[in-house]
C-alpha positions as CSV (number, residue, x, y, z in Angstrom):
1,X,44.2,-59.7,-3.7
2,X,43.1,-56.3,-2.1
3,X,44.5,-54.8,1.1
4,X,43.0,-51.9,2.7
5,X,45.1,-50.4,6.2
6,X,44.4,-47.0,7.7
7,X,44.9,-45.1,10.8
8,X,44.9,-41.7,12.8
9,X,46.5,-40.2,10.4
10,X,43.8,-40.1,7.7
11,X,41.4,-39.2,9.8
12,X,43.6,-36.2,11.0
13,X,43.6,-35.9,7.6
14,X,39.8,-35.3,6.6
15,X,39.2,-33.3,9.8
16,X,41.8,-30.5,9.0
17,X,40.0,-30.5,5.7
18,X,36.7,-30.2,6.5
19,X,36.8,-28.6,10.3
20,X,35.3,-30.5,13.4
21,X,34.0,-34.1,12.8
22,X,30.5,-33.8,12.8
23,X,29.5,-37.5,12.1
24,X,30.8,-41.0,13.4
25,X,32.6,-42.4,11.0
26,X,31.5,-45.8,8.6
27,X,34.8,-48.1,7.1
28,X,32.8,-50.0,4.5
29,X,34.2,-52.3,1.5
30,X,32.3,-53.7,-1.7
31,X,33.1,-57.3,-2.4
32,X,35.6,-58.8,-4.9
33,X,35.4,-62.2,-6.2
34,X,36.1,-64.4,-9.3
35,X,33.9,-67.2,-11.2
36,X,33.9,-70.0,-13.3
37,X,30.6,-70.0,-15.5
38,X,27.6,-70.0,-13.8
39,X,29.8,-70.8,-10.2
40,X,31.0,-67.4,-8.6
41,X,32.6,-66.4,-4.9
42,X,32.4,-63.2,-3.5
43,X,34.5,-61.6,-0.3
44,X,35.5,-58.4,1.4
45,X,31.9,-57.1,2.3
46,X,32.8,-55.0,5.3
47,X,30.8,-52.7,7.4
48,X,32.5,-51.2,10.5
49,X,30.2,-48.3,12.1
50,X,31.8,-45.9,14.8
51,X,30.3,-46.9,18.2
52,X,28.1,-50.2,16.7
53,X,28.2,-53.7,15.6
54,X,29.5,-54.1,12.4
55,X,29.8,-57.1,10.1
56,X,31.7,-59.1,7.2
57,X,30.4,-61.3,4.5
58,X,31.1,-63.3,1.4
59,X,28.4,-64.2,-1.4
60,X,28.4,-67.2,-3.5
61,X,26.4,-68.5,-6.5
62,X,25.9,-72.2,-6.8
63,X,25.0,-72.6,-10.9
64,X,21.9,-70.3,-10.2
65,X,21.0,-66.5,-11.0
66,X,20.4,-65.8,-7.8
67,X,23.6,-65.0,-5.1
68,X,23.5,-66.2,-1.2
69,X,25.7,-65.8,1.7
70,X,28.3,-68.0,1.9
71,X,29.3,-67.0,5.5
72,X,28.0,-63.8,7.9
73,X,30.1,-62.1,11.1
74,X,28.6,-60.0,13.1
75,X,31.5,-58.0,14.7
76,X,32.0,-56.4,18.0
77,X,35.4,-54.0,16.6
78,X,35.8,-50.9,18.9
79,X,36.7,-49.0,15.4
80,X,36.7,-45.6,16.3
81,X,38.2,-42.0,14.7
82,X,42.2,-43.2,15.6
83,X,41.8,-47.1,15.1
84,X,44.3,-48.9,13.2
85,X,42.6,-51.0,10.2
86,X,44.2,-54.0,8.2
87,X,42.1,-56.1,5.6
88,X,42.2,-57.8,2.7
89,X,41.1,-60.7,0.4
90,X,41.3,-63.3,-2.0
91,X,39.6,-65.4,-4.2
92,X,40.3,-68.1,-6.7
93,X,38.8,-70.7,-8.6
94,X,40.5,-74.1,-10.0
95,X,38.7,-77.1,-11.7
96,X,35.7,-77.7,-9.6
97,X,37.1,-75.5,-6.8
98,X,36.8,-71.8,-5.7
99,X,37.7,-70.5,-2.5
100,X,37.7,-66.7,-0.9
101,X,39.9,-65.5,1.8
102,X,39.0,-62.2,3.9
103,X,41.0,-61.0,6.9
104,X,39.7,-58.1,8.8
105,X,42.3,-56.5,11.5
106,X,41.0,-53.3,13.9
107,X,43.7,-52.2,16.3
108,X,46.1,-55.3,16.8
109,X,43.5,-57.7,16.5
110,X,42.5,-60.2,13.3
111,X,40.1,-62.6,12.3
112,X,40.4,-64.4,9.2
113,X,37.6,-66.0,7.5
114,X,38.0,-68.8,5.1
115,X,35.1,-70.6,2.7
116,X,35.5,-72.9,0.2
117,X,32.9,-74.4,-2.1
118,X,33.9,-77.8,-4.1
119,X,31.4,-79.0,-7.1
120,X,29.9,-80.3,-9.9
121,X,29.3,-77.3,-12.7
122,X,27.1,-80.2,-14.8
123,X,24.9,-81.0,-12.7
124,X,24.7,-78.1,-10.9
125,X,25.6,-79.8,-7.4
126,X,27.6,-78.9,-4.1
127,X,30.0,-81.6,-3.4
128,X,31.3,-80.0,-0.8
129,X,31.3,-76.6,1.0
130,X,33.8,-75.5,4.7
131,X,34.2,-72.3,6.4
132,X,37.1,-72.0,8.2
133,X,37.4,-68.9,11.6
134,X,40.8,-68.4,12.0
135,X,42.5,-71.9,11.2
136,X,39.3,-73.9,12.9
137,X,37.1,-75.9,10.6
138,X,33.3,-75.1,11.4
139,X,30.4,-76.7,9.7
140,X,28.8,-74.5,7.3
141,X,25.4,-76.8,7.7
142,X,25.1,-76.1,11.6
143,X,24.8,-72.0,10.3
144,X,26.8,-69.5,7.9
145,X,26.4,-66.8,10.8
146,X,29.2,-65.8,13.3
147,X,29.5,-63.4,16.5
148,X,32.8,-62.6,16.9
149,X,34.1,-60.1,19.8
150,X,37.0,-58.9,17.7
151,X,38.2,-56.3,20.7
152,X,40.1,-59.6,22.2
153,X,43.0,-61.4,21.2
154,X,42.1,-64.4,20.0
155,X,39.1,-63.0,18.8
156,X,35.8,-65.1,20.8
157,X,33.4,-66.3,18.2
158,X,29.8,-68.5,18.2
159,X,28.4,-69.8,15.2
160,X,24.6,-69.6,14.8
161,X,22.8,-71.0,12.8
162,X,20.3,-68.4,12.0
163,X,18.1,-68.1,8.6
164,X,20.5,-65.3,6.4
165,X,17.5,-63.6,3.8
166,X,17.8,-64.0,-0.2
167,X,19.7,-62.5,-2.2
168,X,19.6,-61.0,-5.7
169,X,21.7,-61.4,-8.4
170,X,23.8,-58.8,-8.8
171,X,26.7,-59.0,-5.6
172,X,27.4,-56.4,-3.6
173,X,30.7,-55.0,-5.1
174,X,30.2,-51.1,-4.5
175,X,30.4,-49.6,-1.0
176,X,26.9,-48.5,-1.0
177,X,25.0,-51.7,-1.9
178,X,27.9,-53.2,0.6
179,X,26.8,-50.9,3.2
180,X,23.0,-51.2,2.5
181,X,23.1,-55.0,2.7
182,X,25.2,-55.5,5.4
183,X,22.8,-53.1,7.7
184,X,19.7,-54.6,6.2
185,X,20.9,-58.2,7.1
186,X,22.0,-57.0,10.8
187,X,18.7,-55.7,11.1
188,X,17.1,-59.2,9.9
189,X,19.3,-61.3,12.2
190,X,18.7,-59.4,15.2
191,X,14.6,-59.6,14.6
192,X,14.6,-63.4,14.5
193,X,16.9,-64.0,17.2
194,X,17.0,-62.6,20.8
195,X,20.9,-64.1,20.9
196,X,21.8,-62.5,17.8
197,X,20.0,-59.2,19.0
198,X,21.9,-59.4,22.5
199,X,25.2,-59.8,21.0
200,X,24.1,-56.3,18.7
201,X,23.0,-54.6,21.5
202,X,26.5,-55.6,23.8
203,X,28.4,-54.2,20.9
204,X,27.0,-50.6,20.9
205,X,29.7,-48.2,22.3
């Protein structure tokens, strides 16, 4: 399990160090994850950008090199310079099962993202795969993509089911591959569709 909190403080913090703050600032996270052979989760991706949307994601690979998303938010946070931050995350695996956990809080409000992929390492099949938005089962089959206005309490959330690109094999565990992804894909969802894009747009402060 990771945690990650921060606040005013640590920004007061890097200004008195380095003057005036010239640059909005980015909270970004790397993913963590665990696997059992060729079956592997992945959680924690987290992109926050002062002033625009932002996003959270997990990877998973399903007996195959390559990784894929096993869910995508597209956040509307209101993290600014003084906002209070609370995430974290978990992963395991048992048997046939591996689940992640990621919680992502920004100023008194929390959404927390479940998935959990259930199957069959021999023959390389899915038995069974859920994503859970704060307690509520959703069907990962009807789309792995979220909008959720996380400046509200409970957060307000779509799904979408919108075409998330490929991914490589190697998952996204440093903060700048995190970082790169997570714009690249935001870039890709808003392209290909004009709800997607709108919600983008709405979220730009």
């Amino acid at each position: 399990m990771r945690r990650f909190a921060a606040g005013c403080a640590l920004v007061a913090a890097v200004v008195a160090v380095g003057g005036a703050r010239a640059e909005k600032l980015t909270l970004v996270q790397g993913t963590q994850g665990a696997k059992i052979g060729a079956w592997e989760v992945q959680t924690g991706g987290l992109v926050l950008p002062e002033g625009a949307a932002g996003c959270a994601f997990g990877t998973v690979r399903k007996g195959t090199p390559a990784q894929q998303f096993s869910y995508f938010v597209v956040l509307k946070h209101g993290y600014g310079p003084c906002s209070k931050t609370d995430s974290s995350e978990e992963v395991g695996t048992e048997n046939k099962l591996a689940n992640t956990k990621q919680v992502v809080g920004v100023n008194g409000h929390k959404l927390t993202v479940a998935y959990q992929i259930e199957f069959d390492a021999r023959a390389k099949m899915v038995l069974r795969e859920t994503i859970t938005v704060n307690g509520k089962a959703v069907d990962a089959a009807k789309g792995r993509v979220l909008l959720v206005d996380l400046t509200v309490t409970p957060p307000k959330w779509e799904q979408k089911n919108v075409e998330l690109p490929p991914l490589g094999a190697t998952a996204p565990t440093e903060k700048k591959a995190a970082e790169a992804l997570g714009r690249k894909t935001l870039e890709a969802l808003a392209k290909q569709d004009k709800g997607v894009r709108a919600f983008i747009g709405a979220a730009k402060e």
